[in-house]
C-alpha positions in Angstrom: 0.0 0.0 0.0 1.5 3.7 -0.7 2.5 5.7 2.2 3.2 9.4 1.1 7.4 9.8 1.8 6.4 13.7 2.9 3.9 16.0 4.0 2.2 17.6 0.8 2.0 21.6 1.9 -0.9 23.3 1.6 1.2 25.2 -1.4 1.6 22.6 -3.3 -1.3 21.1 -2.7 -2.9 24.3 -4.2 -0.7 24.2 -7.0 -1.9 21.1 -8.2 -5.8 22.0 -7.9 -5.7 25.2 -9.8 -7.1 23.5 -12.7 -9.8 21.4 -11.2 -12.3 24.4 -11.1 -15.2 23.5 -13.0 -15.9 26.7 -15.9 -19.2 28.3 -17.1 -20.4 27.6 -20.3 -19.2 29.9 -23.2 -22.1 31.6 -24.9 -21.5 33.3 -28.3 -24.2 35.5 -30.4 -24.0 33.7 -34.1 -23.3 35.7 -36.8 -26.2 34.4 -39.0 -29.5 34.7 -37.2 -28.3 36.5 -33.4 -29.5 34.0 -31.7 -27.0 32.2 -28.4 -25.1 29.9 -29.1 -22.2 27.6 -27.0 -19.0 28.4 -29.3 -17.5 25.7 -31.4 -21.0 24.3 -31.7 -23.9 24.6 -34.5 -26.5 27.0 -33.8 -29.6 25.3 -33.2 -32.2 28.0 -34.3 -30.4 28.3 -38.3 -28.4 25.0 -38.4 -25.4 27.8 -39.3 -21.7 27.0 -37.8 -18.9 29.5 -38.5 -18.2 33.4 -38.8 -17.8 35.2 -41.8 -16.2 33.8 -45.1 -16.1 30.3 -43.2 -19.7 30.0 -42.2 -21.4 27.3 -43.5 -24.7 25.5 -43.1 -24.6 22.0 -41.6 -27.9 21.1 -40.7 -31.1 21.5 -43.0 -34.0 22.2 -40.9 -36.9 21.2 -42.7 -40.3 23.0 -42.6 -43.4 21.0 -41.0 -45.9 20.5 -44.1 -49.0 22.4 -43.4 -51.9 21.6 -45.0 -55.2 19.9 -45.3 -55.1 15.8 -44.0 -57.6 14.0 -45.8 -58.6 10.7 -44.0 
């Protein structure tokens, strides 16, 4: 079984969490329709991904058929 040699300060004890914090969500405006978005994702209101020259459409949303249903 492992038996630590030394005591671990506080310091480097701290040193060693400083990346464990857990962060917020990035949220980005897209540049097609305005809507928020997380970055580096598609936007789910346009199907849009991208900024600029380099924005492209990845998903087609399709419109819901609206008409008469004849039984």
């Amino acid at each position: 079984m492992g038996v630590p040699k030394s005591k671990i300060t506080r310091s480097k004890r701290g040193l060693r969490r400083a990346h464990d914090s857990i962060l917020s969500s990035q949220y980005g405006e897209c540049s097609n329709c305005g809507e928020l978005k997380l970055s580096h994702n598609v936007c789910g209101a346009c199907g849009y991904y991208g900024s600029g020259n380099k924005q492209r459409r990845v998903i087609n949303k399709v419109e819901p058929e609206v008409g008469d249903d004849e039984d």
